[in-house]
Structures are given as C-alpha cells and as structure tokens.
MARBA-532772 format. One line per 4 residues: number of its first residue (from 1); their letters; for each residue x, y, z of N, C-alpha, C. Coordinates in Angstrom, 1 decimal, padded with zeros to 4 digits. Atoms other than C-alpha are relative to their C-alpha. Last residue first. Layout:
NUM	A	X Y Z X Y Z X Y Z  ... .
END
This chain:
80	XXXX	001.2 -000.9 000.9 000.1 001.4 -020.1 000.6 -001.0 -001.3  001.1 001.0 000.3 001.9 -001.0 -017.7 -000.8 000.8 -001.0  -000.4 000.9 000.7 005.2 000.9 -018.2 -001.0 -001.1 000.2  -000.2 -000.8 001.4 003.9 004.5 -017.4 000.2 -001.4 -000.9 .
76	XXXX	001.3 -000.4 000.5 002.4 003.0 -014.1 000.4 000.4 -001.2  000.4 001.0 000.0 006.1 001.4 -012.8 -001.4 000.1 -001.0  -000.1 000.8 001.0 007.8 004.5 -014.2 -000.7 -001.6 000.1  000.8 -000.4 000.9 005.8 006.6 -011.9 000.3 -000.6 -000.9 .
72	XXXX	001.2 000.3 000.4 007.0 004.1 -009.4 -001.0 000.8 -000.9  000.3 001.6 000.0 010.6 004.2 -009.5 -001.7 -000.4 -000.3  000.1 001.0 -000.8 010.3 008.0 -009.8 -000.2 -001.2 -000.3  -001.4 001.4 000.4 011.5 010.0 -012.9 -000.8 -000.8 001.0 .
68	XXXX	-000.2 000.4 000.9 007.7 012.1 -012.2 001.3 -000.7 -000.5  -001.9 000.7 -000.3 007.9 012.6 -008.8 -000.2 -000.7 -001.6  -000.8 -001.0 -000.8 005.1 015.7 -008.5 001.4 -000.8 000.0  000.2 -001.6 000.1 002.9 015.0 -011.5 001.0 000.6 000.7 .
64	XXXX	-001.2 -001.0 000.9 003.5 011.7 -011.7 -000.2 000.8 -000.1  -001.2 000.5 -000.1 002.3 010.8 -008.3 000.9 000.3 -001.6  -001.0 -000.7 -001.2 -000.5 013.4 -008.0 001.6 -000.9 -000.5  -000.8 -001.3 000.5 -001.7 011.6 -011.5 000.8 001.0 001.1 .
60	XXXX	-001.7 000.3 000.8 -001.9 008.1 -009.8 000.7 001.5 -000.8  -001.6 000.4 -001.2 -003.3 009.7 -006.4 001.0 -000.4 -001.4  -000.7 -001.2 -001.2 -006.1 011.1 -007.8 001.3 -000.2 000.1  -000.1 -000.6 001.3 -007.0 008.4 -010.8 000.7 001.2 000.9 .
56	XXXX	-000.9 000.4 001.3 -007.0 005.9 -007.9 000.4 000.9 -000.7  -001.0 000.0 -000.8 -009.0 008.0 -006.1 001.3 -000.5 -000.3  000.2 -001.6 000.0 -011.9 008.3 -008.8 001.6 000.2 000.9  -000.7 -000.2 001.6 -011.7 004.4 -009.5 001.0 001.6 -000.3 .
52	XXXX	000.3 -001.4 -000.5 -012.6 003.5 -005.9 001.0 000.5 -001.7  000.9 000.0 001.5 -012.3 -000.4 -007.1 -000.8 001.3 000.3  001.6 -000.4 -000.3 -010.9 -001.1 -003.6 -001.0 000.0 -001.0  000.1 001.4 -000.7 -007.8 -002.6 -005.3 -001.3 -000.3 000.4 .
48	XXXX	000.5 001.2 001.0 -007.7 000.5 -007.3 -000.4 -001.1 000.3  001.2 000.4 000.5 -007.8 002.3 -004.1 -000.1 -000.6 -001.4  001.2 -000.1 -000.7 -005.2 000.9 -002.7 -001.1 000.4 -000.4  000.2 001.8 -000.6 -002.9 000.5 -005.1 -001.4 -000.3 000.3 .
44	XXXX	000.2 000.0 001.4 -003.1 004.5 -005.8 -000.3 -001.1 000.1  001.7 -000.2 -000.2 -002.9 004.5 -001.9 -000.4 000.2 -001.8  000.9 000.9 -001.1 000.3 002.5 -002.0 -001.2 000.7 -000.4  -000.3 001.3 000.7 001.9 004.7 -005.3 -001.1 -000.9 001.0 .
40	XXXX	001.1 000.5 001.3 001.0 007.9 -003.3 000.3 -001.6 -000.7  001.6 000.1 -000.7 002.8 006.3 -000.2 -001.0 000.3 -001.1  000.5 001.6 -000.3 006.0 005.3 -002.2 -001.4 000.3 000.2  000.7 000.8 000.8 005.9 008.7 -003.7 000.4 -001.6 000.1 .
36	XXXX	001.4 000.0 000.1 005.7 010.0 -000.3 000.0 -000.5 -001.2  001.1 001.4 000.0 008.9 008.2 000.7 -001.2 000.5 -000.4  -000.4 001.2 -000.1 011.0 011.7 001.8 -000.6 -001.6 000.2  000.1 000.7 001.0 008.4 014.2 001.1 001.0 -000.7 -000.3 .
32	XXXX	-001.0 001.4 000.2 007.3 015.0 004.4 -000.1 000.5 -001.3  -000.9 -000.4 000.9 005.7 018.8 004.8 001.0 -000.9 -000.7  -001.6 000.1 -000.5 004.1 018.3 008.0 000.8 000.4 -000.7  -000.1 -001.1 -001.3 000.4 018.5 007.4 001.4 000.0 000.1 .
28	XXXX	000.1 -001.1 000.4 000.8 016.8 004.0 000.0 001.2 001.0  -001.0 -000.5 001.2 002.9 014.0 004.9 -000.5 001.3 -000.1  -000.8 -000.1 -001.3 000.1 013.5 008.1 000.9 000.5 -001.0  000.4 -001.3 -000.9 -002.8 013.2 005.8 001.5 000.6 000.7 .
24	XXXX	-000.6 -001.4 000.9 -000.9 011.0 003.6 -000.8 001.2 000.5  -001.2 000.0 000.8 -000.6 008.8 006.4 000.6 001.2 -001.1  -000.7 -000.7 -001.5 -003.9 009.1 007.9 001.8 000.3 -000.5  000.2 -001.6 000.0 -005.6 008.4 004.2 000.5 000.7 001.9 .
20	XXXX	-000.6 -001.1 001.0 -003.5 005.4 003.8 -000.4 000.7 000.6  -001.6 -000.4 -000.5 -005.1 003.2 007.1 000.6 000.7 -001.0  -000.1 -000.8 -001.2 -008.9 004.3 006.5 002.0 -000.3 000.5  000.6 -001.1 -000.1 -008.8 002.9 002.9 000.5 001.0 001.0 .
16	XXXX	-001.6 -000.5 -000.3 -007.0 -000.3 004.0 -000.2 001.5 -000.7  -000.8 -000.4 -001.8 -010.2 -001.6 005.3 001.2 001.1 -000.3  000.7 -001.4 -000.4 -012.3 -001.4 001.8 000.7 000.4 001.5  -000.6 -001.4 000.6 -009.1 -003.0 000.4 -000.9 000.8 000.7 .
12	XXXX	001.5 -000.9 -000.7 -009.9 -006.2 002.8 000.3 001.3 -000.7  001.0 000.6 -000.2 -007.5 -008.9 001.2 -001.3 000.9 000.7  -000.2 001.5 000.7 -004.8 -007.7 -001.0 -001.1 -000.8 000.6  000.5 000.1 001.1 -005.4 -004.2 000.8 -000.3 -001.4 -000.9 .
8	XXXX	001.7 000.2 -000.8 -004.4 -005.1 004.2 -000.8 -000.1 -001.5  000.6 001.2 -000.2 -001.2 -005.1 002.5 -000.9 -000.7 000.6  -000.7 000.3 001.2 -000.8 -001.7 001.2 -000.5 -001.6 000.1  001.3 000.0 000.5 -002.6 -000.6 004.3 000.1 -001.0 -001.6 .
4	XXXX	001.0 000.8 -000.5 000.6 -002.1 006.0 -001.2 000.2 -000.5  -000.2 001.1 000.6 003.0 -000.5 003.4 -001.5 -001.1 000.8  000.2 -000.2 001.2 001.3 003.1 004.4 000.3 -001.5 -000.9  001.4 000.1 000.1 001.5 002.3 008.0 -000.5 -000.1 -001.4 .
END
C-alpha cells in the first residue's frame, strides 16, 4: 500500500495522502519495523509531492533519526 500511494503520488499526491497514513498507522500500532524506513521515505515523498512541507519535514527527520545508515537516509543526505 505504502509503494502504491508512492505511485498515486506522481499524479494525485493529494490522493496518496490517505493511502500512507493507514500504513504507517498500522506499523505503529503493531510494532513493524521491518520496511518502515521504506514507508517513512514513501510518505516523506508523498508529502513533498503534495507540497505538505510540515509532513515532509516529519517523516524526513523520523527517518534519519530512527534508521539513520539506511538506503534511504543516505538517499536525503546525498541530495543536500
């Protein structure tokens, strides 16, 4: 679900909104964290994409904050 908002994003970001936040709702109720810094990374995406600036800035610091070596914190470290 998390790739599919991912790709709803590229053409309706305000849509792919409501499909992330069930996702990382569900991680958090549960206790996943096998793949969540894929899913932060997606809804980081996502809302930049959106142009939700605030959420973005959420999600990209949650993501290095908690998987900092990760594939994708080094993706954001190496656009700066």
């Amino acid at each position: 679900m998390a790739c599919l908002a991912n790709l709803i994003s590229t053409y309706r970001p305000e849509l792919a909104l409501d499909k992330i936040l069930p996702v990382i709702k569900l991680y958090e109720e549960e206790g996943f964290t096998e793949n969540l810094n894929t899913i932060l990374y997606y809804a980081y995406s996502v809302y930049s994409k959106a142009g939700e600036k605030q959420g973005a800035e959420k999600y990209k610091q949650r993501l290095l904050n908690e998987f900092p070596n990760s594939f994708w914190s080094k993706q954001i470290r190496d656009k700066k």
